[in-house]
C-alpha positions as semicolon CSV with decimal commas, in nm:
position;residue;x (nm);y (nm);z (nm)
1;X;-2,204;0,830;9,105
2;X;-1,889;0,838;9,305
3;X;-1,594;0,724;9,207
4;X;-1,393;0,393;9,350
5;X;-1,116;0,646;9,545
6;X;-1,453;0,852;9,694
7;X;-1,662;0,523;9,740
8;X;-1,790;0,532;10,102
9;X;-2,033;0,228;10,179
10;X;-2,365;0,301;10,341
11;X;-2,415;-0,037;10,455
12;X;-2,290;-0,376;10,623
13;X;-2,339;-0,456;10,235
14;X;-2,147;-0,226;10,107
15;X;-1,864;-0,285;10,350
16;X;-1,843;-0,646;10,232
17;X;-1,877;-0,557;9,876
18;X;-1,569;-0,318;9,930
19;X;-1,402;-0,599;10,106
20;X;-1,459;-0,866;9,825
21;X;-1,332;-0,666;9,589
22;X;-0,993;-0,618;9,777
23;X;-0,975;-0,985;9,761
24;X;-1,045;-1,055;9,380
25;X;-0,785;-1,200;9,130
26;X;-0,693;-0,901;9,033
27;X;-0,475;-0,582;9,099
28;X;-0,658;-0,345;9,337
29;X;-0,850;-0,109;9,054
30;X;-0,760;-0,243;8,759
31;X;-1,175;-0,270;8,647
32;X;-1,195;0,073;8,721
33;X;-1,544;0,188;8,693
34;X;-1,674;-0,185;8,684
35;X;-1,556;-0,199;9,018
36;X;-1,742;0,168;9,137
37;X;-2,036;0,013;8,991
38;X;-2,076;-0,282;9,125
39;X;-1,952;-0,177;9,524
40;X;-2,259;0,111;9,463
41;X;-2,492;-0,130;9,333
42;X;-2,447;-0,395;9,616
43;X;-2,468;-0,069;9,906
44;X;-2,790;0,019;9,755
45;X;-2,942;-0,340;9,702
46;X;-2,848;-0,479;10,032
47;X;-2,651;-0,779;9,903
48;X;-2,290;-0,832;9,919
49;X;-2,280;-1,024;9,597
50;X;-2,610;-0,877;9,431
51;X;-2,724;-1,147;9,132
52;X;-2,839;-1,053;8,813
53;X;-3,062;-0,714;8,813
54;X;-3,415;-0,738;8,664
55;X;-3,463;-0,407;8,496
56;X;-3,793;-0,203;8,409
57;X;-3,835;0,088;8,188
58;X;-4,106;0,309;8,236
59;X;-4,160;0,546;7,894
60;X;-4,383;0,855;7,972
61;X;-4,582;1,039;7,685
62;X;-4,703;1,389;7,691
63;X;-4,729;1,632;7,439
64;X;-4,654;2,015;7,477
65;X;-4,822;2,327;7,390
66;X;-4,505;2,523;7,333
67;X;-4,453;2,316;7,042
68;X;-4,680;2,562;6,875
69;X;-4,411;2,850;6,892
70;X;-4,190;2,635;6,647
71;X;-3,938;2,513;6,853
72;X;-3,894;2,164;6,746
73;X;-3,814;2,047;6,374
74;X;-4,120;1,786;6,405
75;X;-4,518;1,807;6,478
76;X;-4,698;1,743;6,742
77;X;-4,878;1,461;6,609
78;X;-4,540;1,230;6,631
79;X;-4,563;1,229;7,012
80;X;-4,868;0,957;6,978
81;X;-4,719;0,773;6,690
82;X;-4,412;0,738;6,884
83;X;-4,660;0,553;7,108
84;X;-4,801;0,328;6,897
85;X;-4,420;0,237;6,785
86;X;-4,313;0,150;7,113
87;X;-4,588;-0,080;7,134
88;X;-4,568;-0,231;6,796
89;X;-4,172;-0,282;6,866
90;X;-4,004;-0,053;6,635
91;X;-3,831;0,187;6,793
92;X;-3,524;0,219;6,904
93;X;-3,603;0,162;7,288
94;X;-3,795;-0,209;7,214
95;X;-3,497;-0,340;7,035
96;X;-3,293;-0,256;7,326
97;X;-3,534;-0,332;7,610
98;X;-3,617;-0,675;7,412
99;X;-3,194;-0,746;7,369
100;X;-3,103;-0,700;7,737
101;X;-3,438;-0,841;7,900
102;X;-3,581;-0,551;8,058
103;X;-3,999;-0,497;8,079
104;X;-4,107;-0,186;7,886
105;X;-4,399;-0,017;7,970
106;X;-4,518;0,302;7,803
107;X;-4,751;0,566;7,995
108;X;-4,967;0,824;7,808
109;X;-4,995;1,103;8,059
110;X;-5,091;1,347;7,806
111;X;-5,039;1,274;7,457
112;X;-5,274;1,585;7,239
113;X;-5,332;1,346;6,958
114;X;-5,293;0,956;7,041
115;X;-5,264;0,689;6,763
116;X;-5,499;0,385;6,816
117;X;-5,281;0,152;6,902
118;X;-5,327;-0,258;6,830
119;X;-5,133;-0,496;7,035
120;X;-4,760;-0,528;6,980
121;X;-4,453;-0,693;7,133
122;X;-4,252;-0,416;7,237
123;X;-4,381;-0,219;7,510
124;X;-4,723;-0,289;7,734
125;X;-4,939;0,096;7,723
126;X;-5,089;0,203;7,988
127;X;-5,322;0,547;7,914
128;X;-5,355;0,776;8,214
129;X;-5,388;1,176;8,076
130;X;-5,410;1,433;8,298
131;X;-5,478;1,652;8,004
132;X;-5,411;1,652;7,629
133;X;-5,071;1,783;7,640
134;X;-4,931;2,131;7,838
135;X;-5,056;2,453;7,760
136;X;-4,801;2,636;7,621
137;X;-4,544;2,742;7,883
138;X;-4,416;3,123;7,696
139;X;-4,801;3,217;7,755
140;X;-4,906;3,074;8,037
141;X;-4,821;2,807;8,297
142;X;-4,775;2,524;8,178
143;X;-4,936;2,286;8,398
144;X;-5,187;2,385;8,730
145;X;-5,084;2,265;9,043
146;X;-5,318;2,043;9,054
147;X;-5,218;1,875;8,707
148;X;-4,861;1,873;8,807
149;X;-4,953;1,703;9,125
150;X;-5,119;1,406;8,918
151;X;-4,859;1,379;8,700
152;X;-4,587;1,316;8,966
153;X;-4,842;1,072;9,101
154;X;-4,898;0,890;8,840
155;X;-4,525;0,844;8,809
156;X;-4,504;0,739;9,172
157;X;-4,756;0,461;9,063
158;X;-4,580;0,334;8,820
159;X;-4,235;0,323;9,017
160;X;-4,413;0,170;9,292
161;X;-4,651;-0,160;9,068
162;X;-4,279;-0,222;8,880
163;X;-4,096;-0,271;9,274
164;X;-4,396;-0,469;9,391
165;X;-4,345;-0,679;9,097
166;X;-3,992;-0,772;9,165
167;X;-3,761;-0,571;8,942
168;X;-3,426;-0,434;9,122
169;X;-3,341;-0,126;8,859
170;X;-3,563;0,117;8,709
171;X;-3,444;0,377;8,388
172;X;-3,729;0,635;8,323
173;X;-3,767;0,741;7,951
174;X;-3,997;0,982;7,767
175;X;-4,151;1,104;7,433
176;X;-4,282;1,451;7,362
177;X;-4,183;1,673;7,081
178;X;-4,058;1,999;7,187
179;X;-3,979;1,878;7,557
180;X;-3,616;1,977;7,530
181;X;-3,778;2,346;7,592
182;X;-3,951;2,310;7,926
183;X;-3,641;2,109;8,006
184;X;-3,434;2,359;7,922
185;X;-3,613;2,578;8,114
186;X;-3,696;2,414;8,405
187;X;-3,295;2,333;8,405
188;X;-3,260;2,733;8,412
189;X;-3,480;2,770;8,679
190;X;-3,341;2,488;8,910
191;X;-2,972;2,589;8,832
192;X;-2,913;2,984;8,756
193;X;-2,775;2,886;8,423
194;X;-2,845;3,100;8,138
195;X;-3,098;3,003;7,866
196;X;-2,778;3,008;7,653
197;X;-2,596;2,727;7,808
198;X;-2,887;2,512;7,851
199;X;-3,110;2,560;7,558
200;X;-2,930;2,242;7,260
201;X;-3,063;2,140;6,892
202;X;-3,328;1,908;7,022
203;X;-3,451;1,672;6,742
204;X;-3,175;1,876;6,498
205;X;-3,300;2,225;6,448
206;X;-3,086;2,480;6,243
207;X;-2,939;2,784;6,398
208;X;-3,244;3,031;6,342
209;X;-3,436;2,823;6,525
210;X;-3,216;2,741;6,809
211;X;-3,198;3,145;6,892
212;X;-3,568;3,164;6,841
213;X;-3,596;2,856;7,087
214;X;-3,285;3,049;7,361
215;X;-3,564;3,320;7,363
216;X;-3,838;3,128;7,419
217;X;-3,727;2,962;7,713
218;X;-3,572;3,361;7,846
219;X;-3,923;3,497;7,847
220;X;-4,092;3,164;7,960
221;X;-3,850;3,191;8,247
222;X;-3,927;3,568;8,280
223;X;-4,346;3,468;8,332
224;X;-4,308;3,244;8,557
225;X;-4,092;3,465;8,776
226;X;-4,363;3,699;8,724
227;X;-4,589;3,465;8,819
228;X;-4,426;3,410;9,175
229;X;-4,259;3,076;9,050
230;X;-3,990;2,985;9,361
231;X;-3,931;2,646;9,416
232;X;-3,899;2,326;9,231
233;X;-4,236;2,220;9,234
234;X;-4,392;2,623;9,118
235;X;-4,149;2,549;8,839
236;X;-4,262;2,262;8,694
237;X;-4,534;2,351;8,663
238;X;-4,502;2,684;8,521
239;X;-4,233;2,527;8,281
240;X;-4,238;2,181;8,310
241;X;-4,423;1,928;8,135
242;X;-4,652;1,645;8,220
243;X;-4,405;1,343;8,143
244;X;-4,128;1,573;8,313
245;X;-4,333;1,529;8,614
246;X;-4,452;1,176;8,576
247;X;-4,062;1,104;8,542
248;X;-4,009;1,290;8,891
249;X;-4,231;1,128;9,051
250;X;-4,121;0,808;8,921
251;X;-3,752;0,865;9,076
252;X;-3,851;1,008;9,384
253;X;-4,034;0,668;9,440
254;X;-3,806;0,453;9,343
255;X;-3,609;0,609;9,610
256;X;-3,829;0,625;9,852
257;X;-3,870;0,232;9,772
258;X;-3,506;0,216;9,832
259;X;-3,428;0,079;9,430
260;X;-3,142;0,200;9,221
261;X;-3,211;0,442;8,907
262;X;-3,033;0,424;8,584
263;X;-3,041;0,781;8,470
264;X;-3,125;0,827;8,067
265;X;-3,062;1,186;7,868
266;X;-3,158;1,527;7,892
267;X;-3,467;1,540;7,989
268;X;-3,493;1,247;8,234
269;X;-3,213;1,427;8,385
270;X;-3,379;1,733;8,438
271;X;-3,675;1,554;8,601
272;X;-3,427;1,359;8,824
273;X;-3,293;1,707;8,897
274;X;-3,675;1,792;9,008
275;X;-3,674;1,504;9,233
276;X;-3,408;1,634;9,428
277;X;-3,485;1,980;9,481
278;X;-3,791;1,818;9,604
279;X;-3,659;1,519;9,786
280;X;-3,257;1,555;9,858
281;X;-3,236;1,214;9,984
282;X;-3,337;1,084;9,613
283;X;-3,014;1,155;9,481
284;X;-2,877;0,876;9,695
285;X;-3,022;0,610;9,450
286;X;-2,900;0,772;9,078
287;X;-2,658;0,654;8,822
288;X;-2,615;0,854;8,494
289;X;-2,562;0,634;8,181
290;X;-2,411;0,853;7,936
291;X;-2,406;1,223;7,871
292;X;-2,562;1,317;7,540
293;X;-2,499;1,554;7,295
294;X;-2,789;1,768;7,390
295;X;-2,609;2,106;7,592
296;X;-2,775;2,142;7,905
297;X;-2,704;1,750;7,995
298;X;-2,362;1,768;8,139
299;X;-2,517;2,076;8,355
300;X;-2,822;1,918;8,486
301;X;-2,554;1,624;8,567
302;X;-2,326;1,818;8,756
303;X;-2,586;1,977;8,958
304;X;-2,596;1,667;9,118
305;X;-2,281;1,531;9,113
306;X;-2,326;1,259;8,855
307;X;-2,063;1,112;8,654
308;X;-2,172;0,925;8,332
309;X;-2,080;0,623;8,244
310;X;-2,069;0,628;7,865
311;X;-2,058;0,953;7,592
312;X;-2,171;0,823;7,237
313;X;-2,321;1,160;7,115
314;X;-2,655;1,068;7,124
315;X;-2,956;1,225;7,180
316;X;-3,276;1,053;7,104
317;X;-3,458;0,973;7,460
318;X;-3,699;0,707;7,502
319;X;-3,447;0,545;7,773
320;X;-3,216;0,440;7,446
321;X;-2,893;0,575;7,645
322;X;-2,996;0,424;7,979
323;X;-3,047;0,123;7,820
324;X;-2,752;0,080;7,637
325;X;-2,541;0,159;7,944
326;X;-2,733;-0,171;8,116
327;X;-2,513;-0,445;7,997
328;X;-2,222;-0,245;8,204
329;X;-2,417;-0,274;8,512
330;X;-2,473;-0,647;8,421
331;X;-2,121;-0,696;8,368
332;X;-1,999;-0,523;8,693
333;X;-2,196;-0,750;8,916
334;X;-2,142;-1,031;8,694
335;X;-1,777;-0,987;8,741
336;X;-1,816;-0,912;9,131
337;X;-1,989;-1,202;9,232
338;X;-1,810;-1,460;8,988
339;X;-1,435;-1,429;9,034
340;X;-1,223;-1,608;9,271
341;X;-1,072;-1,460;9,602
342;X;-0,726;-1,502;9,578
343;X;-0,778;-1,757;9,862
344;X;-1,022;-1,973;9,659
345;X;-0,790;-1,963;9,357
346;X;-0,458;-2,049;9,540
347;X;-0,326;-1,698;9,355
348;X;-0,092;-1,539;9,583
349;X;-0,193;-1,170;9,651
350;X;0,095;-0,876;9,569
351;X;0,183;-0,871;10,002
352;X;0,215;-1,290;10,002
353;X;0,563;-1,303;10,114
């Protein structure tokens, strides 16, 4: 996001937003970022003083066939039981989703080896595969057009039911072991940026495995360049992955529906990034919440421009950094449409004379 001294308001909304907050009991700037946040938020709802956002989070599931090629420190088979945590309320997204009083919904858009899952309290499931996990994107592509293209739409769905239902901020998560590789990649291909610089630790694997992973991801890149792979969509789905796309999708219709993002980790990022090659005017409606600890996150970031709002050194998905950052958004507005003009409060401004 922009900061306050780059702020330019899009709308009459906006401009009053910026005005209001030249008139607050306080000295010009002295919020800082709470004041950024809240003068973007109000341009892109339409409201001078917005009130309370109603957040939804959206969790896609997929697993991934390069996986097999050792690239993660976990099995395949915790992509689905992942699933059936979210659902059951245990993990680390429900506690948060439940704490700040956002709607969590997880989508299965491809999970190889689902759970049976019994109903929970922590997330609502909705099961739409395209196929049972990615083939496996060093041998092949990892998704046909046609599969990529249901993906993203079944992301678009979902962005577009959670708007119709009322909600005025959507965060994207996701769930896949080994997805940090066709992020990784698909960062490469979108960017220029060596397999090096993008390529992190992912769930915490040791330094064999991270060059074994680096390599991966350099001949994955060199296949689908092979393969004629040249623009954003040929890339996802030569290195992509089916919750990667469900996630693009998901932005690109948010923004198209004219609601503000909340931008989680790594790979969200990356599939925001998709978005945009796709649809420019999608970066319009994105906030980043933190950067995490995973390498290629302050890159796919700066590709667009994005500034994060917190850095805690995490790393663990599922929409955990997005929705951490949410009371911050809360607070900004809360702030911005509660205090006093100086007028209202009989405090004399700093050019009262």
């Amino acid at each position: 996001m922009t900061t306050r001294s780059a702020f330019v308001p899009h709308t009459s909304a906006g401009q009053a937003a910026q005005r209001r907050q030249q008139q607050l009991t306080k000295p010009p700037g002295s919020l800082g970022r709470l004041e950024d946040l809240a003068m973007w938020l109000a341009d892109r709802l339409g409201r001078a003083t917005p009130p309370r956002l109603k957040p939804a989070i959206a969790v896609f599931a997929a697993d991934h066939g390069v996986a097999l090629e050792g690239v993660s420190a976990y099995p395949m088979a915790v992509t689905g039981q992942m699933v059936a945590n979210f659902v059951a309320g245990g993990a680390a997204i429900s506690v948060l989703a439940a704490e700040h009083g956002a709607s969590l919904r997880v989508i299965d858009v491809g999970v190889a080896y689902p759970v049976p899952v019994p109903p929970g309290h922590g997330a609502d499931l909705t099961v739409r595969p395209v196929r049972a996990g990615s083939r496996n994107l060093l041998r092949e592509a990892a998704m046909s057009a046609e599969e990529c293209r249901a993906a993203w739409q079944a992301g678009a769905d979902v962005a577009r039911q959670l708007v119709e239902s009322g909600h005025t901020l959507l965060i994207g998560g996701e769930m896949g072991i080994g997805n940090t590789t066709p992020a990784a990649a698909l960062l490469c291909a979108l960017t220029g940026l060596p397999p090096e610089q993008a390529v992190g630790r992912g769930t915490g694997i040791d330094d064999t495995r991270h060059a074994h992973k680096t390599e991966v991801v350099r001949q994955a890149l060199a296949r689908a360049r092979a393969a004629g792979a040249a623009v954003s969509c040929d890339w996802l789905a030569e290195v992509g992955g089916l919750e990667i796309a469900a996630l693009a999708g998901f932005y690109e219709t948010a923004a198209q529906c004219r609601v503000p993002v909340l931008l989680d980790g790594f790979i969200s990022t990356v599939a925001a990034l998709a978005a945009v090659h796709h649809h420019p005017d999608t970066a319009h409606w994105l906030l980043a919440s933190h950067v995490s600890a995973e390498s290629g996150h302050r890159h796919a970031l700066a590709a667009m421009e994005l500034a994060p709002l917190l850095d805690l050194g995490m790393r663990l998905g599922e929409a955990s950094g997005a929705a951490t950052a949410l009371p911050l958004l809360q607070a900004a507005l809360a702030l911005h449409r509660g205090m006093a003009t100086f007028a209202e409060a009989g405090v004399a401004d700093k050019d009262a004379r």
